[in-house]
C-alpha positions in Angstrom: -28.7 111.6 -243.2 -25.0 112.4 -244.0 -23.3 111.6 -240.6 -20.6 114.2 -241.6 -21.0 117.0 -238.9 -19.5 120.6 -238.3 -21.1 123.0 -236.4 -21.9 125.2 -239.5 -23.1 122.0 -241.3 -26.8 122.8 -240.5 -26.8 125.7 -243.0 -27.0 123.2 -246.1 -30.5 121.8 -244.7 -34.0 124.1 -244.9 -34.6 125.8 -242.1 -37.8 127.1 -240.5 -37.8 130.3 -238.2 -34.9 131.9 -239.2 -35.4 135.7 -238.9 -35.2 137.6 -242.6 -32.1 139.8 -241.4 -32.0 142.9 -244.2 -28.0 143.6 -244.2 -26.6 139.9 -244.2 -22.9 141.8 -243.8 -23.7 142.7 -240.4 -25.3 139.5 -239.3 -22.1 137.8 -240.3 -20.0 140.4 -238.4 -21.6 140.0 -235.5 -21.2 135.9 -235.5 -17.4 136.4 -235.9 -17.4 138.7 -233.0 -19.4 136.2 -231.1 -17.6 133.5 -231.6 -14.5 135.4 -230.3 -16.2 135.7 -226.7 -15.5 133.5 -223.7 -18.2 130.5 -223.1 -21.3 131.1 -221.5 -21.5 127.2 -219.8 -18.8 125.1 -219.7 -18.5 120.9 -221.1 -17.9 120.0 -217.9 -20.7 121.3 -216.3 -22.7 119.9 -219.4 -21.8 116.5 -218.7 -22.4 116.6 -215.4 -26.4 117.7 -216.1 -26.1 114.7 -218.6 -25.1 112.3 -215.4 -28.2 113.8 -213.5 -30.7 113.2 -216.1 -29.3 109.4 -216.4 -30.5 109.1 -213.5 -33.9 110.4 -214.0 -33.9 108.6 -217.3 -33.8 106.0 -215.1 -36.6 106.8 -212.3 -34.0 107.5 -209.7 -34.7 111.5 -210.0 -37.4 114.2 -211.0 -36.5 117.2 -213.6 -37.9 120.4 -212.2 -37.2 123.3 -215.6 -38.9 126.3 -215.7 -38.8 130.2 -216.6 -39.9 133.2 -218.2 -41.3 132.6 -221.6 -39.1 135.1 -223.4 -36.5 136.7 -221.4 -36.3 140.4 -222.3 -33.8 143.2 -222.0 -36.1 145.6 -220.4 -36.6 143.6 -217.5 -33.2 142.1 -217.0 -32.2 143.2 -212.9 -31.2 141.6 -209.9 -34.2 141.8 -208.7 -36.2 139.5 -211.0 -33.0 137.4 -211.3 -33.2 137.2 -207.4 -37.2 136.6 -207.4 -37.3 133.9 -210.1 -34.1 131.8 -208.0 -36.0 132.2 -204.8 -39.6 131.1 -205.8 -37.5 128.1 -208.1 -36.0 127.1 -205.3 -38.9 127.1 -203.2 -40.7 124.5 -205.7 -37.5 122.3 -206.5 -37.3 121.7 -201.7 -41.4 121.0 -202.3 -40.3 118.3 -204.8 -37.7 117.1 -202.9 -39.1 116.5 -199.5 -42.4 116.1 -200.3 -42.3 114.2 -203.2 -39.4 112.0 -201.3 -37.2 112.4 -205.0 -34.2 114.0 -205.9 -34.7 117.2 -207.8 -32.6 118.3 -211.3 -32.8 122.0 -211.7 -32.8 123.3 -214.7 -33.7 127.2 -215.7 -35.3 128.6 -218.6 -33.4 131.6 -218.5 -30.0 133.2 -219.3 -30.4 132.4 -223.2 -34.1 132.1 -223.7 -33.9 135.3 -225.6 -36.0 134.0 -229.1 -39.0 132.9 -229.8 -40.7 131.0 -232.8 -43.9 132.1 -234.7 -46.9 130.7 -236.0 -46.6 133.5 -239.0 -44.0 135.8 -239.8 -46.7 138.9 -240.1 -48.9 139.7 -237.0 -51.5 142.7 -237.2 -51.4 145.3 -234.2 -54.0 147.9 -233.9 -54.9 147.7 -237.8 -51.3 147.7 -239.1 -49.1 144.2 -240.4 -46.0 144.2 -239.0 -43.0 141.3 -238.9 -44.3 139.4 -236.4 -41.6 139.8 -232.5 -39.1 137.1 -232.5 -37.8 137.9 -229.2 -35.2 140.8 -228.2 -32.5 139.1 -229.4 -34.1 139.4 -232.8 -36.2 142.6 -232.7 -38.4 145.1 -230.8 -41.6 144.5 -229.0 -42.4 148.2 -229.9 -45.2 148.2 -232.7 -43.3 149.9 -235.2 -41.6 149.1 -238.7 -38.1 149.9 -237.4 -38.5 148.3 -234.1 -39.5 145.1 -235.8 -37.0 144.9 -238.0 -34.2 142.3 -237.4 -30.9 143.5 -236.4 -28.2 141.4 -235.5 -26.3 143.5 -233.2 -29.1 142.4 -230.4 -27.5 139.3 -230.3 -24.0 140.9 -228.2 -26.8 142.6 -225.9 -28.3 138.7 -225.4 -24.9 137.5 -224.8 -24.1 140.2 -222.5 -27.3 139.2 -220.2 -26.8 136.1 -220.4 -23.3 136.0 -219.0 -24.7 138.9 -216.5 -27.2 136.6 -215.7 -25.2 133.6 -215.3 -23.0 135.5 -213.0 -25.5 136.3 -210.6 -26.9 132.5 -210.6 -23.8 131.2 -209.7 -23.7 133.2 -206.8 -26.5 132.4 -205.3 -26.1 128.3 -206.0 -22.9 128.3 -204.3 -23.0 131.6 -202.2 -24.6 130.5 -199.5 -28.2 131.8 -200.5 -29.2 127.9 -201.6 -28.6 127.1 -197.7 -31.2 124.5 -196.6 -31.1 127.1 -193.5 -32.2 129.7 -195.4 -35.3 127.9 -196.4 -38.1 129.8 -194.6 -36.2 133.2 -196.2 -37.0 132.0 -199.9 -40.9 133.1 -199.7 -41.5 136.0 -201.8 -43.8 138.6 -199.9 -46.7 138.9 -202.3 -47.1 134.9 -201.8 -47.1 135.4 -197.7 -50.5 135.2 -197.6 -51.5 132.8 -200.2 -52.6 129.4 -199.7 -49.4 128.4 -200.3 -47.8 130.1 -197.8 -49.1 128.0 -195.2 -48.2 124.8 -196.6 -44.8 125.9 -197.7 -44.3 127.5 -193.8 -45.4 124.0 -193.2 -42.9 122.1 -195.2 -39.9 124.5 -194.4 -40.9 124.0 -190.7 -40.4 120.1 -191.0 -37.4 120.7 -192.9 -35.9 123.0 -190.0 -36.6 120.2 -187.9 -34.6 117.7 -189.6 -31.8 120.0 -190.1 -31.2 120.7 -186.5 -31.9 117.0 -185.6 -28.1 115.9 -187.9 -26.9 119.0 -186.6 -27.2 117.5 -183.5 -25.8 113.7 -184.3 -22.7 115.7 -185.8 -23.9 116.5 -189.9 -23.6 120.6 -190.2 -24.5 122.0 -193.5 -20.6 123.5 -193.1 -19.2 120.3 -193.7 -21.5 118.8 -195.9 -21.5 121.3 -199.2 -24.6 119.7 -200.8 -26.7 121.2 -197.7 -25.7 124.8 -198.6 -25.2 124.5 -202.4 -27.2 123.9 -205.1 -26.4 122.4 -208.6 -28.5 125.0 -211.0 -28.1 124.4 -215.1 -29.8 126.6 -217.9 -31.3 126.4 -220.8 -33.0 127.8 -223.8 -35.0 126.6 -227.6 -31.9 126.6 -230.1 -33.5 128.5 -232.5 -31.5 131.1 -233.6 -28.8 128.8 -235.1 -26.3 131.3 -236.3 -25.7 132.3 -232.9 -25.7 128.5 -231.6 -22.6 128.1 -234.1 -21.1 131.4 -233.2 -20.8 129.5 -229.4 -20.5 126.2 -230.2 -16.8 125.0 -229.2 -14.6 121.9 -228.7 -13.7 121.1 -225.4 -10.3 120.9 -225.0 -10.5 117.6 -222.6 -12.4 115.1 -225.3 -12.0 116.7 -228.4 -15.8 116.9 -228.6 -18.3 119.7 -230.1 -20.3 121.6 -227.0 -22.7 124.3 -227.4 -21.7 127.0 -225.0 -24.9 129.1 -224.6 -26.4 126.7 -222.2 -26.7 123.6 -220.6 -29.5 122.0 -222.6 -30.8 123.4 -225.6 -34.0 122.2 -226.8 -35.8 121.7 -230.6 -39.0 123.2 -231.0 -42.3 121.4 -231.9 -42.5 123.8 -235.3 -38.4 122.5 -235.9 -38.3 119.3 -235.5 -38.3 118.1 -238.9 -35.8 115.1 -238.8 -34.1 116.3 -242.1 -34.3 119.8 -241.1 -31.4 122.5 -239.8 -32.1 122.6 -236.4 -32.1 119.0 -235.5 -28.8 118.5 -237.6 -27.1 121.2 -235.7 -28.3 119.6 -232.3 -27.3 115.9 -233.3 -23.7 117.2 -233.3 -23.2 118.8 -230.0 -22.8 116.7 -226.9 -24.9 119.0 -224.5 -28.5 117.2 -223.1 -31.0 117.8 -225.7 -34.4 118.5 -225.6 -37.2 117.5 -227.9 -41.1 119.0 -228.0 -43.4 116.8 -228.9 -46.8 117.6 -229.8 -49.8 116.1 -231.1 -48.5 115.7 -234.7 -45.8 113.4 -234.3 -46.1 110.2 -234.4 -44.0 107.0 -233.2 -42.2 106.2 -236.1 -41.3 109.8 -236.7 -40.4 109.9 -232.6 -37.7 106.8 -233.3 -36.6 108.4 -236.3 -35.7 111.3 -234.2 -34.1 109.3 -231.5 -32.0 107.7 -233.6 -30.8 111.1 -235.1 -29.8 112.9 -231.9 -29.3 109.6 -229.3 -27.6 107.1 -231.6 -26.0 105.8 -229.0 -28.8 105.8 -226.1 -27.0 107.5 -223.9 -28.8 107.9 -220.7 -29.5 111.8 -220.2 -29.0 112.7 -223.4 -32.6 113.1 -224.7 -35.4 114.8 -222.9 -38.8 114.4 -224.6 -40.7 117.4 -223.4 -44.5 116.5 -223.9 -46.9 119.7 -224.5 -50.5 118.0 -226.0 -52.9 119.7 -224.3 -54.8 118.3 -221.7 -57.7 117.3 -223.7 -55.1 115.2 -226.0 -52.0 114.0 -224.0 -54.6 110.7 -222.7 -54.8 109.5 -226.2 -51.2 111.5 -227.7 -49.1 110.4 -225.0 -49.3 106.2 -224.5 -48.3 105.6 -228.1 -45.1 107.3 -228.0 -44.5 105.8 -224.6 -45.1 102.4 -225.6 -42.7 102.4 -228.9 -39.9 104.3 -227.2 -40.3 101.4 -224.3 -40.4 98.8 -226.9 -37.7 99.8 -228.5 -35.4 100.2 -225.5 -34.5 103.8 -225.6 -33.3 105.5 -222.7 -35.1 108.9 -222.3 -36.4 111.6 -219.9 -40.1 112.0 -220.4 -40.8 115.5 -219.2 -44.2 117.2 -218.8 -44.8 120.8 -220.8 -48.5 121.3 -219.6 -48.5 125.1 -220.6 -48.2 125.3 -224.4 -50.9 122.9 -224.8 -53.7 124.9 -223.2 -53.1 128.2 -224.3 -57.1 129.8 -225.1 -58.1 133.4 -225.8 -60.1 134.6 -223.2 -63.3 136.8 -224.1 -61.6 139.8 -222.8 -59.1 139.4 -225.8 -56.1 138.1 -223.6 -54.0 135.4 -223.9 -54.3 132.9 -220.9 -53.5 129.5 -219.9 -56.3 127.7 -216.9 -54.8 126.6 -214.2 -57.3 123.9 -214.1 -56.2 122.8 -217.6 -52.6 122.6 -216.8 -53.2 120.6 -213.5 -55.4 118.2 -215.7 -52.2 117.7 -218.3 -50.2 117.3 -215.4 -52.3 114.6 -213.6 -53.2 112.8 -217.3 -49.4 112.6 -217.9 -48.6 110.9 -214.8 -51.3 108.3 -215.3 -50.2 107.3 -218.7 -46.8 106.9 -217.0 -48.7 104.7 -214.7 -50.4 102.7 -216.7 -47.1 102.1 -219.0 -45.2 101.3 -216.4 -42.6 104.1 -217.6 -41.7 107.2 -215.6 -43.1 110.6 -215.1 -39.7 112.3 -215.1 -39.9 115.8 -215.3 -42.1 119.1 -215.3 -41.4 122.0 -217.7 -43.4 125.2 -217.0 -42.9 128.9 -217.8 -43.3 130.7 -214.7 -42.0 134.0 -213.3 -41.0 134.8 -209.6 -43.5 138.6 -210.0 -46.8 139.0 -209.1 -48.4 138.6 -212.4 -51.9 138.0 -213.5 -51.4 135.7 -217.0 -53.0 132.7 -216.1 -56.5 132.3 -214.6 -57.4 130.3 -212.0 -55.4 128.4 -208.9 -55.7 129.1 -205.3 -57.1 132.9 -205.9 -59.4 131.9 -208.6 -58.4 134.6 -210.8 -60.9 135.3 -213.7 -60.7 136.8 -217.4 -61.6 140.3 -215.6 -58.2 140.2 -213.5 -55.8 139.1 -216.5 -55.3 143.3 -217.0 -54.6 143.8 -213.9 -50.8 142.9 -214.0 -50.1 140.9 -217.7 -46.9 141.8 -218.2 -45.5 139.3 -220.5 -43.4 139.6 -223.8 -45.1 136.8 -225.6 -47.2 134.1 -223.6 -48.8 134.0 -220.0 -47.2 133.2 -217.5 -47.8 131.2 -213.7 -47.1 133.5 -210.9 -45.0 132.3 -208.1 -48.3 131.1 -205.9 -49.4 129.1 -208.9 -46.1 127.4 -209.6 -45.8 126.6 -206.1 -49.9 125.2 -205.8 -48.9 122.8 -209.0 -45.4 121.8 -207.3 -47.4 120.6 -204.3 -49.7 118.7 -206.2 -47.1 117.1 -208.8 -45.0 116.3 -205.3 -48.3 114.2 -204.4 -48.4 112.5 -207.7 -44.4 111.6 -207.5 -44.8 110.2 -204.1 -47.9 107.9 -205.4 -46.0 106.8 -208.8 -42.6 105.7 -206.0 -45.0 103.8 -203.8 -46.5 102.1 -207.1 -42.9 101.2 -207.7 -42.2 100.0 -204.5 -45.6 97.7 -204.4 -44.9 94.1 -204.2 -45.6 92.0 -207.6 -47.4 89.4 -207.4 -45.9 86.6 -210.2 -48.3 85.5 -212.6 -48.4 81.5 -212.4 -46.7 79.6 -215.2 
């Protein structure tokens, strides 16, 4: 690999997913306009997320990231922005007390605009049409026009984003991410639920607590990290043309940052070592993500490393693991065991969603609860076994009352999934079953710390 890097370097390697745009005059228009606009994120706060995952990297810390699976412009309101924060927060405090860890938390939202594509032609009710890319590519609407690439939806994606972004930050440091506020984060369609109960539980014990250092003189108005929150986005870096458009040197180190988000992360159908997307990522000094599915193999995992963590930096490189859960028992333990070997420093973070997508006979899309739980609980025991660390969970999940995904505490079957499926591209857990895997990934935390904290026994020379 030429180790020469500029941000627009990427565009002399093949690249997969790249949208077919018919006026190339107005795509390049609208990336000079782009890169004229004021950063989304800023390196600072960039770095920072980089010091937190160190120190998950280094079993010290759990990485809670999670979101809608394609954010789109229809449904952009404070509302859902307000909905997705609360039932996010609600799962990060589960992780955190019960699961006795601290918690990174990291969005998928505010940038997770595109999406990539098994083929570039899907067939809607008899007719072949480009296949949706996500709004910041083209329209959901099953029409010729409407599926046609146009550039211009790339200001409205910027435009979100920063409106987005706005509205996080207020409520991470506004005072709405006040441990006081805990037993107000409960959305009302989960009041009844299962979960409710436990969570009333937890927040309960948690109330308790506070007023308990109120008492010996701690008040959540002098101590900042009881009322605010740090919350970091992030998105797949897949449409690289805007990447470059916001990609920008930071005037403190001299050094390339991508401005879009906090972490970006390369897809499982991008990856390709010598490809454009992983060039472009090895030269930014954001956190990185990588998928990895059941095709890659250990060699091809190092060879990665070594492109976008040369210098093992801790919290540089998350390894986002979406097998399946019939795979991730026999996928997982060689990856683990050649990363360990070889000494790199990484975050190994659970996706047990893309894995177990089926078609259900009803024609839906859908993802089992049961079979996510399973990845979930298969992850951790390779972990286990390994001697490595579970370090993260990485789910798409949505603060509405959506039926997408069957199963969890309400048992919903194939004949509900019409009820309320509501997403752009691929299903979805609703803020009861987010907060039922939460409670039982807290569980398996707690067990892998007091593994950890087990006496050893030295073997006699």
């Amino acid at each position: 690999m030429n180790n020469r890097w500029t941000p627009e370097s990427w565009r002399g390697k093949p690249v997969q997913q790249v949208p077919a745009y018919p006026d190339p005059a107005a795509l390049e228009t609208v990336e000079k306009q782009l890169a004229g606009f004021p950063p989304l994120v800023f390196a600072g706060e960039a770095r920072k997320l980089k010091r937190a995952l160190g120190k998950v990297a280094a079993g010290e810390a759990f990485l809670l990231q999670g979101g809608d699976c394609a954010e789109s412009f229809a449904e952009h309101s404070a509302d859902n922005i307000r909905d997705f924060f609360r039932v996010f927060l609600q799962m990060a405090v589960v992780l955190t007390f019960a699961g006795s860890c601290p918690v990174v938390k990291v969005g998928r939202i505010a940038g997770q605009f595109a999406k990539p594509r098994s083929a570039p032609t899907e067939t809607v009710d008899g007719v072949e049409l480009p296949s949706y890319r996500g709004d910041i590519v083209n329209d959901l609407d099953p029409t010729e026009a409407a599926r046609q690439p146009d550039p211009r939806r790339q200001i409205e994606a910027y435009r979100q984003s920063a409106a987005t972004l706005n509205l996080l930050r207020a409520f991470a440091t506004g005072g709405y991410a006040n441990l006081e506020n805990v037993h107000r984060w409960t959305l009302g369609f989960v009041a009844d639920s299962p979960q409710s109960s436990r969570y009333r539980e937890l927040a309960g014990r948690i109330s308790e607590t506070l007023d308990f250092m109120r008492a010996i003189g701690i008040d959540p108005e002098v101590h900042p990290e009881m009322r605010i929150t740090d919350f970091y986005t992030s998105h797949e870096a897949l449409l690289l043309g805007f990447e470059q458009a916001m990609t920008r040197i930071d005037s403190t180190t001299g050094d390339w940052y991508a401005t879009s988000g906090h972490l970006l992360w390369i897809g499982d159908r991008t990856r390709q070592p010598d490809h454009a997307h992983v060039e472009y990522a090895r030269g930014i000094k954001n956190p990185i993500g990588l998928k990895c599915g059941p095709s890659l193999t250990p060699d091809g995992l190092l060879r990665l490393i070594d492109a976008l963590n040369p210098e093992n930096e801790p919290g540089r490189l998350t390894l986002i693991c979406r097998f399946g859960a019939d795979k991730v028992s026999d996928c997982l333990p060689p990856l683990v065991r050649a990363v360990a070997q070889d000494g790199r420093a990484v975050v190994w973070s659970c996706d047990p969603m893309h894995g177990n997508t089926v078609k259900a006979a009803s024609g839906y899309k859908t993802r089992p609860f049961d079979l996510i739980v399973r990845e979930v609980q298969n992850f951790f025991a390779v972990h286990q076994a390994e001697g490595t660390h579970a370090g993260g969970l990485h789910l798409e999940m949505t603060g509405k009352n959506v039926t997408e995904c069957t199963g969890g505490a309400r048992a919903l079957t194939d004949a509900d999934l019409h009820d309320r499926y509501h997403t752009y591209c691929d299903p979805r857990l609703n803020a009861e079953q987010a907060l039922e895997l939460v409670f039982l990934t807290a569980e398996l935390i707690k067990r892998e710390r007091q593994g950890r904290e087990r006496p050893r026994i030295a073997a006699a020379e």
